[in-house]
C-alpha positions as CSV (number, residue, x, y, z in Angstrom):
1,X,116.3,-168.0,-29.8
2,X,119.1,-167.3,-27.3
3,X,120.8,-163.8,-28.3
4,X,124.3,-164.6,-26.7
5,X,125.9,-160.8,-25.8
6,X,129.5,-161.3,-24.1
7,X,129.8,-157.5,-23.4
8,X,127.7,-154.9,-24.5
9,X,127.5,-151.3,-23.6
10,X,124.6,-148.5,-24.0
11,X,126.4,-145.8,-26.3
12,X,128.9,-148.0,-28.2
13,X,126.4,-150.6,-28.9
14,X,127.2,-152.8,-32.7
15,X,123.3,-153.9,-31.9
16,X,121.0,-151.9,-34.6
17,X,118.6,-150.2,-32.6
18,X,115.9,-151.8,-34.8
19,X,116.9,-155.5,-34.3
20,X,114.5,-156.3,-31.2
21,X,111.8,-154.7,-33.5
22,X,112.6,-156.8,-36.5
23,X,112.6,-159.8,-34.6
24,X,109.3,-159.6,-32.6
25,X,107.8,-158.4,-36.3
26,X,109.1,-161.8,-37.4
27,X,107.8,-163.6,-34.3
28,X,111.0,-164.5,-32.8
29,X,111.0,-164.3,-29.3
30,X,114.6,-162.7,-28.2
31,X,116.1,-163.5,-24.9
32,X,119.3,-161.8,-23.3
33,X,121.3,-163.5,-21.0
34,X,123.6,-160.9,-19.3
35,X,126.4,-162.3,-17.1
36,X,127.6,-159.5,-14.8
37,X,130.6,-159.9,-12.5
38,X,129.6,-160.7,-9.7
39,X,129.7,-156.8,-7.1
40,X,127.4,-154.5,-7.6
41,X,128.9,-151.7,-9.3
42,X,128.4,-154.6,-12.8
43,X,125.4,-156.1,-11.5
44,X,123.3,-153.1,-11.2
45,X,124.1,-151.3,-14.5
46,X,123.5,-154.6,-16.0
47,X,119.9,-155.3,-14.6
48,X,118.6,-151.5,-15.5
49,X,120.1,-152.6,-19.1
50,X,117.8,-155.5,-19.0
51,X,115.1,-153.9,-17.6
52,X,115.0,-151.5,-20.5
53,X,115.3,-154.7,-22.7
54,X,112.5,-156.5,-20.8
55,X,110.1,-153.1,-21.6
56,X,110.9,-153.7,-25.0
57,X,109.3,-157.2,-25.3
58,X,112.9,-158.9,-24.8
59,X,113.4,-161.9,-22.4
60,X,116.0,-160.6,-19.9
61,X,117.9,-163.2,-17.7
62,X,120.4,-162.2,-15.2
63,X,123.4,-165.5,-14.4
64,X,124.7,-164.5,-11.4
65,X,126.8,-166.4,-8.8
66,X,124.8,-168.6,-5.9
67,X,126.1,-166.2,-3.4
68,X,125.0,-163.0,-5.3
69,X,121.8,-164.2,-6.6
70,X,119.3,-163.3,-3.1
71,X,120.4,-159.6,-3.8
72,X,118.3,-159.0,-7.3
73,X,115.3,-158.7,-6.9
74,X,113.0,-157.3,-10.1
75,X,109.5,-158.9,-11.5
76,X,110.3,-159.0,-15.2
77,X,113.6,-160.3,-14.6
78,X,114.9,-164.1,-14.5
79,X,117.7,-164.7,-12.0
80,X,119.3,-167.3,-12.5
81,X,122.0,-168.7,-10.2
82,X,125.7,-170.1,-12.1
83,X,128.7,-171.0,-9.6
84,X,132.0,-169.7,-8.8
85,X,133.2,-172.4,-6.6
86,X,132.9,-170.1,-3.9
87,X,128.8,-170.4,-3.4
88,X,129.0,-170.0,0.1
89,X,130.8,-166.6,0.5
90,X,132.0,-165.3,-3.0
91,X,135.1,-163.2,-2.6
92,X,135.6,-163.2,1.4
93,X,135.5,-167.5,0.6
94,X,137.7,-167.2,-2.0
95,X,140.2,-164.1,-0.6
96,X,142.4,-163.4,-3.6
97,X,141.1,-162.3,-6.8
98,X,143.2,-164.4,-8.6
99,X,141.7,-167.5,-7.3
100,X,138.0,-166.5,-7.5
101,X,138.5,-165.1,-11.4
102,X,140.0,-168.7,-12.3
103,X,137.5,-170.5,-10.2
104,X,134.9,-167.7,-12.0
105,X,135.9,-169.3,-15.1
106,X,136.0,-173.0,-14.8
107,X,133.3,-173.3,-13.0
108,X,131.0,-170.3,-14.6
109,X,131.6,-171.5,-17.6
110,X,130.4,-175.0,-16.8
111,X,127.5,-173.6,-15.0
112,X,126.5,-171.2,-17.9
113,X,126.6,-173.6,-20.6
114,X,124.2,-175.9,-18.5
115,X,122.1,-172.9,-18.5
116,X,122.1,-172.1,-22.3
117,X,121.2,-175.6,-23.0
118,X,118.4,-175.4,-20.6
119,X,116.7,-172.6,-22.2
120,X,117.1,-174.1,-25.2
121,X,115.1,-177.7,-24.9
């Protein structure tokens, strides 16, 4: 089971605190995907978030852009790299945020889903 989480933040969580518990109980193996933006004032936050998660018993993937992905590094982690058309040199390739937020989203969003459906089959 693939718990999808678009934005979720540690004191103003709609989670129950119980939920992880409840599912393990029922022997349902969650896993978190957490798609940061890609600098590392979002990354970072985001992978203590799922460390805490993975300490819980909860699969914890991080989807991060190609060019990003070499600078996590964390054993009970998954990395895993999506694209944002700019895999080469993220925002100095791209140069205008504008451009590498709609390239972000096309192909992110492309590169995500193939992810999901990985982890599913």
């Amino acid at each position: 089971m693939i718990l999808n989480i678009i934005s979720l933040h540690h004191s103003n969580s709609n989670v129950p605190k119980n939920i992880i518990t409840k599912m393990v109980g029922k022997g349902i193996e969650p896993h978190v995907i957490f798609v940061p933006y890609p600098t590392q004032g979002h990354i970072n936050p985001l992978l203590q978030f799922a460390k805490r998660l993975a300490s819980k018993g909860v699969k914890a993937t991080i989807a991060t852009t190609k060019y990003t992905l070499n600078s996590i590094h964390s054993p009970n982690i998954s990395v895993e790299p999506i694209s944002d058309g700019f895999d080469e040199g993220g925002f100095s390739q791209a140069q205008k945020t504008n451009i590498l937020l709609k390239s972000f989203e096309e192909n992110g969003s492309r590169t995500l889903s193939q992810l999901i459906t990985n982890y599913k089959n």
